[in-house]
ZANUNU-240132 format. One record per residue: x, y negated, z negated of N, C-alpha, C in turn; residue in one letter. Coordinates in steps of 0.05 Angstrom, whole numbers, plus 32768, in hexadecimal, padded with zeros to 4 digits. Each point is the difference from the previous one (the first is absolute). Example, Ala and Ser with C-alpha at 12.3 -4.5 7.8 and 13.67 -1.06 7.14 Angstrom:
- npx,npy,npz,capx,capy,capz,cpx,cpy,cpz,residuo
- 8108,8072,7F64,7FEE,7FE8,8000,8012,7FE8,8000,A;
- 7FF9,7FEB,800E,8010,7FE8,7FFF,7FF1,7FEA,7FF2,S;
***
This chain:
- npx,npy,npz,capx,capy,capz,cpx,cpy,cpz,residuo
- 7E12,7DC6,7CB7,8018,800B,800B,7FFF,801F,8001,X;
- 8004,8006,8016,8003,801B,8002,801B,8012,7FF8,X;
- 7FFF,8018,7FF1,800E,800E,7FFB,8007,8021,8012,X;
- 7FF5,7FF3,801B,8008,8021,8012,801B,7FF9,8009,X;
- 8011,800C,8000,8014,7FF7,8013,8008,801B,8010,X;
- 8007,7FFD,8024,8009,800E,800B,801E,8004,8000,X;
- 8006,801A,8002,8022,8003,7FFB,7FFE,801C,8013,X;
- 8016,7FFC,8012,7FFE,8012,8016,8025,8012,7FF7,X;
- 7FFB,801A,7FFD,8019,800F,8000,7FFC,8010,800E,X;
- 8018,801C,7FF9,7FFE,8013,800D,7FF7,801C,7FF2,X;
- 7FEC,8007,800C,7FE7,801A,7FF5,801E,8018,7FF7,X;
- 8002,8002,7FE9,8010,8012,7FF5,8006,8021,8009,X;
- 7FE1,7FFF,8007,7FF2,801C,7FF8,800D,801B,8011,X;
- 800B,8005,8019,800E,800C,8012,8019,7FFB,8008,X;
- 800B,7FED,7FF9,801B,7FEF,8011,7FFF,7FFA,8018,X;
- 7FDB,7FF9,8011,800D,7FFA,8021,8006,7FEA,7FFA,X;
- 7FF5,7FF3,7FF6,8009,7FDC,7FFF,7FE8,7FF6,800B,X;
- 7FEC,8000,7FFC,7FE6,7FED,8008,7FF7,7FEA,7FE7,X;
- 7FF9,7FF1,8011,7FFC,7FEA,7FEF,7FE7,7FF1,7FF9,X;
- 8006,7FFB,7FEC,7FD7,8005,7FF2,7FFD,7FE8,7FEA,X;
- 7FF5,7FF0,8000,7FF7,7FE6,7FF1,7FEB,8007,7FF0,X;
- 800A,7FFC,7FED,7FEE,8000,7FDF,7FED,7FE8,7FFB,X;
- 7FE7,8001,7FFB,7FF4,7FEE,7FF5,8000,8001,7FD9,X;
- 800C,7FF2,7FF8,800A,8004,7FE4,7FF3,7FEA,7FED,X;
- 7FEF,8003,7FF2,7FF2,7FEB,7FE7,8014,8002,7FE5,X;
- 800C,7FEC,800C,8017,7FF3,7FEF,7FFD,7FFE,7FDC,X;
- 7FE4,7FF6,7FFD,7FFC,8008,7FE7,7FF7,8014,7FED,X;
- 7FF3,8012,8012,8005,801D,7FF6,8018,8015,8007,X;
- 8012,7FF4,8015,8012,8013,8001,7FFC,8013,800D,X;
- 7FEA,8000,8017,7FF8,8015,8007,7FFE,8004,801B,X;
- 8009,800F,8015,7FFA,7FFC,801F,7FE1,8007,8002,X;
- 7FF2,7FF3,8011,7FE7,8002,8007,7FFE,800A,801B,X;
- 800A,8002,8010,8006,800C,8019,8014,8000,800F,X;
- 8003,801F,8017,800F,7FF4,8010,7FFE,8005,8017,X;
- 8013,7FF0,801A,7FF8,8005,801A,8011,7FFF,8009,X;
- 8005,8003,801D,8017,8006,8016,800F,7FE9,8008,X;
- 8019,7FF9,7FFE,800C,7FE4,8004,8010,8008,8022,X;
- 8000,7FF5,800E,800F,8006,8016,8015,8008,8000,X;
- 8017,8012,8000,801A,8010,8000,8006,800D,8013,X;
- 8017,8008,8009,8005,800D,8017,8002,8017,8001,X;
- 7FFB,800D,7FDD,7FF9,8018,7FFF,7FE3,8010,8004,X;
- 7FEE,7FEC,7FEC,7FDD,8005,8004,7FEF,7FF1,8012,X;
- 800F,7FE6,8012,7FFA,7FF2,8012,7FDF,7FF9,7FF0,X;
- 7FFC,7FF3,7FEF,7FEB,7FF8,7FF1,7FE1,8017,8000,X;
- 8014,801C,7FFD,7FF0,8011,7FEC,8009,800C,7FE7,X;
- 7FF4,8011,7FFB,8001,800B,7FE5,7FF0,801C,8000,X;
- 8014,801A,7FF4,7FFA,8011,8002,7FE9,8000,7FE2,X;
- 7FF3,8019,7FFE,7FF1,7FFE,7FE4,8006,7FFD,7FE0,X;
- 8021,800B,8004,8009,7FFB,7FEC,8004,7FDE,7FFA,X;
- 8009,7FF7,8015,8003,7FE4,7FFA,7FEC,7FE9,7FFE,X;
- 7FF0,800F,8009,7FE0,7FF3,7FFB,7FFA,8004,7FE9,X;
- 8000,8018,7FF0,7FF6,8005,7FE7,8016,8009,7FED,X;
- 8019,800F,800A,800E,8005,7FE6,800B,7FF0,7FE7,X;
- 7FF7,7FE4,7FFF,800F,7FF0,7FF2,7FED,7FFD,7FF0,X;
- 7FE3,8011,7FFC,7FE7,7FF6,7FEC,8012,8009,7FE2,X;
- 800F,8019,7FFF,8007,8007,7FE5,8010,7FE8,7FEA,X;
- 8009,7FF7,8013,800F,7FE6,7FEE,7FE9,7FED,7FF0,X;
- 7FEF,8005,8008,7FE4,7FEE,7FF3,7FF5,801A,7FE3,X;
- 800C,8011,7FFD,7FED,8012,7FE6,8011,8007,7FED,X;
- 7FF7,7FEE,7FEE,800F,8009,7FE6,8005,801D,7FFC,X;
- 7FEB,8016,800A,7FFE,8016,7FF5,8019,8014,800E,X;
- 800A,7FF3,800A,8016,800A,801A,8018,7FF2,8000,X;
- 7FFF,7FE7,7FEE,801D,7FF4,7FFF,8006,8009,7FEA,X;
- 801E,8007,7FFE,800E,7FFD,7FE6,800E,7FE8,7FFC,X;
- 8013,7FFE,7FEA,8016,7FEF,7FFE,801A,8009,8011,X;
- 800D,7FF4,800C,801D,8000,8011,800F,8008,7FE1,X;
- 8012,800D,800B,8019,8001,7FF2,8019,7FEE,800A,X;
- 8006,7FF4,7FE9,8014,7FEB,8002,801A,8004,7FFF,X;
- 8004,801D,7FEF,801F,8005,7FFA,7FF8,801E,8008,X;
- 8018,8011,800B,8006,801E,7FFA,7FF5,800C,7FEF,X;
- 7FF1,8013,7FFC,8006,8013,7FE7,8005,8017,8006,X;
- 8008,8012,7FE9,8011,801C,8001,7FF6,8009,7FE8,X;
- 7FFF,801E,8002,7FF1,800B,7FE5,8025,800D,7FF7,X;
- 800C,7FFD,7FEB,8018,7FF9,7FF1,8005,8014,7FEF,X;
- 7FED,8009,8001,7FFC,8019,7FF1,7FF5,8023,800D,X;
- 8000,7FF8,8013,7FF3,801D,801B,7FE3,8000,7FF8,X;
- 7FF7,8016,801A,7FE4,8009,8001,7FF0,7FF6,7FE2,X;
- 7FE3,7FEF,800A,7FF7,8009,7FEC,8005,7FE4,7FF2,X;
- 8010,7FEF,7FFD,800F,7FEB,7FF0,7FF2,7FEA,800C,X;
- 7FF6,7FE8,7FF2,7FF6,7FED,8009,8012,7FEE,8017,X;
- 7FF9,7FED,8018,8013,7FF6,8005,8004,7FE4,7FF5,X;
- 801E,7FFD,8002,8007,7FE5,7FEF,800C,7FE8,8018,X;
- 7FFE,7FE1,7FFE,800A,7FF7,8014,8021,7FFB,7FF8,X;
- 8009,7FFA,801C,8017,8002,8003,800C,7FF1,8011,X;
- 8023,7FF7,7FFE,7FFE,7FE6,8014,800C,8013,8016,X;
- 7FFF,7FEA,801A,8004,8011,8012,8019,800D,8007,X;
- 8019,7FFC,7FF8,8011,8006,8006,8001,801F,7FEF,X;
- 7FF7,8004,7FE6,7FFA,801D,7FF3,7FF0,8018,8011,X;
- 7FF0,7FEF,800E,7FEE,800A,8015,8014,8015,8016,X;
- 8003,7FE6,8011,8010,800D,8018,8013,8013,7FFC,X;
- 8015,7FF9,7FDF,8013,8015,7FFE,7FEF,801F,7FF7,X;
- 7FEB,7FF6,7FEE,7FF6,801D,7FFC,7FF5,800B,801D,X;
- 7FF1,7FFC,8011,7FF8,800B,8019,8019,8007,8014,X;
- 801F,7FF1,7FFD,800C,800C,800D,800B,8018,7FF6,X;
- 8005,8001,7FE3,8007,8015,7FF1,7FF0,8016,800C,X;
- 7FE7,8001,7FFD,7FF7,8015,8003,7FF8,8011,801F,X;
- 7FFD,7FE9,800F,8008,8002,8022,801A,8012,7FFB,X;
- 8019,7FF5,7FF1,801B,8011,800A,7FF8,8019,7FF4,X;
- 7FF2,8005,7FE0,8005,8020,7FFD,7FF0,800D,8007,X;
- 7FE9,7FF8,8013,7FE9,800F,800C,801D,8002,801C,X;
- 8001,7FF5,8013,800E,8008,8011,801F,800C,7FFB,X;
- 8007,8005,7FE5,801A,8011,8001,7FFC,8020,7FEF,X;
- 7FE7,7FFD,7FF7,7FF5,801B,7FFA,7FF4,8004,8018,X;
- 7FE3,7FF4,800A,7FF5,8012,8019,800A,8001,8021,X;
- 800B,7FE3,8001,800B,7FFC,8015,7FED,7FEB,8005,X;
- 800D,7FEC,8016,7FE6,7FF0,800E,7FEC,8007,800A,X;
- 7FFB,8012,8007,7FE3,800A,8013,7FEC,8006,7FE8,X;
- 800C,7FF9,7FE9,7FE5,8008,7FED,7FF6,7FDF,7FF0,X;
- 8009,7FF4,8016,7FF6,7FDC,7FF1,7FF4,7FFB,8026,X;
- 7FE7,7FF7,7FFB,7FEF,7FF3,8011,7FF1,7FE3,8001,X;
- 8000,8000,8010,7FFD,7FDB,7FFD,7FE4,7FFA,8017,X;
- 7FEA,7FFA,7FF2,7FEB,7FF1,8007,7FF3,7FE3,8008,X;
- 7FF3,7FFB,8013,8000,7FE2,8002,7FDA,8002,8004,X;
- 7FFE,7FEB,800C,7FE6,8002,7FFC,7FF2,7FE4,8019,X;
- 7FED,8000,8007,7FF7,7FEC,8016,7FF3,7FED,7FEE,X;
- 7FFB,8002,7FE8,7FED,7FE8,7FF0,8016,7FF9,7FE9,X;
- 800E,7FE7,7FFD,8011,7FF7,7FF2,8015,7FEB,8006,X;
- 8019,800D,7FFD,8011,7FE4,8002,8007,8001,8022,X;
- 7FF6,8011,800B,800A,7FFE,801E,8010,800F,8014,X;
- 800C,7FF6,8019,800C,8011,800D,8019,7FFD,7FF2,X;
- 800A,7FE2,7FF5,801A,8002,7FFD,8003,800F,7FE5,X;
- 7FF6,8001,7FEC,8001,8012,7FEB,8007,8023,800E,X;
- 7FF1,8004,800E,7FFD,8021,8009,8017,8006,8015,X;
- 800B,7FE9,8004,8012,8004,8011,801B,8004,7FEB,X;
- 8000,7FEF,7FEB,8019,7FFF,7FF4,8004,8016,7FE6,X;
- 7FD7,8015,7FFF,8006,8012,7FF9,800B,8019,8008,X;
- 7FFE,8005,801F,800D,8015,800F,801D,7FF6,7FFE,X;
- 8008,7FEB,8009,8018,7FFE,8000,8011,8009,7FED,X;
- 7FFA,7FF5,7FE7,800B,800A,7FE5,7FFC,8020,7FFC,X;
- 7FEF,800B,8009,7FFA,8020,7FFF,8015,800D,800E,X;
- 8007,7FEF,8019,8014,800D,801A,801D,7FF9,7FF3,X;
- 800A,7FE8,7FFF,8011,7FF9,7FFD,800E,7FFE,7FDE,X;
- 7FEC,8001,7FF4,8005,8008,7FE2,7FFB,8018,7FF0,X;
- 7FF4,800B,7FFE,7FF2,801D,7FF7,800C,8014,8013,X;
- 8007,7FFE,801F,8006,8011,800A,7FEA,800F,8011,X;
- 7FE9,8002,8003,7FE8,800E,7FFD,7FF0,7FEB,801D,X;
- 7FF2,8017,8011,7FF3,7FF4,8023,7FDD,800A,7FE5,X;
- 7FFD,8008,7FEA,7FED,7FFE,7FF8,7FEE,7FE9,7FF8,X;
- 7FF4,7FF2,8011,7FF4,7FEC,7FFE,7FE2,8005,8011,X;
- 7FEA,7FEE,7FF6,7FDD,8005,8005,7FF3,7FE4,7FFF,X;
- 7FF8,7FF5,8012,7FF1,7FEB,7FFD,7FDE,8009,8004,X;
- 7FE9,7FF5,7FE9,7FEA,8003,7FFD,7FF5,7FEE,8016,X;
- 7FFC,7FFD,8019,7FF2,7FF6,801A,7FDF,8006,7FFB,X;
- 7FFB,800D,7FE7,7FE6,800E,8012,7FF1,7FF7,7FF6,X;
- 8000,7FE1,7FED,7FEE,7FF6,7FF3,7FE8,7FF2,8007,X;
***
């Protein structure tokens, strides 16, 4: 019995939305390749990243552990961080969003997104929150990866 199985998603790595099928050995947990699945975005190609950027997930020397909960250093600069549940989280980050923007003003909080990660809709709903919450047209997306 074979343990390769194909699993076809969407290539993370830019946000066009091309779609790319994993050859994955189920019992090591490990993708073994990948290739171009037909989409109407890559019409069954694949740029180089999506050909090869998914080798890092295979090297221990390059993975860490995920973080599961928040942490916050509780003590300032310098202070180890401790975890935290999330609702401590968000209030501390809005706290400090409000006294950075009521000492400097909004134009001194900027908001970054990035083409390798959670996506367009993430980067979309971080400008928005920058515009419509912070106050601030300072926003940068990293395209150039």
């Amino acid at each position: 019995m074979s343990n390769i199985k194909e699993i076809q998603s969407t290539c993370a790595y830019c946000g066009a939305g091309c779609q790319i099928r994993f050859s994955v050995d189920t019992a090591q947990n490990k993708i073994l390749e990948a290739a171009p699945a037909k989409g109407r975005t890559n019409e069954g190609t694949l740029c180089l990243k999506g050909w090869y950027g998914w080798d890092y997930l295979n090297d221990p020397q390059i993975l860490t552990k995920r973080l599961k909960k928040p942490m916050i250093r509780k003590r300032g600069k310098g202070s180890p961080l401790e975890e935290v549940e999330w609702a401590e989280a968000i209030s501390y980050v809005a706290d400090r969003f409000t006294e950075i923007k009521n000492t400097y003003g909004p134009d001194s909080i900027m908001g970054t997104g990035s083409a390798r990660g959670a996506g367009n809709e993430a980067n979309y709903i971080m400008q928005k929150f920058m515009r419509a919450c912070i106050g601030t047209n300072n926003v940068d997306h990293c395209a150039r990866i």
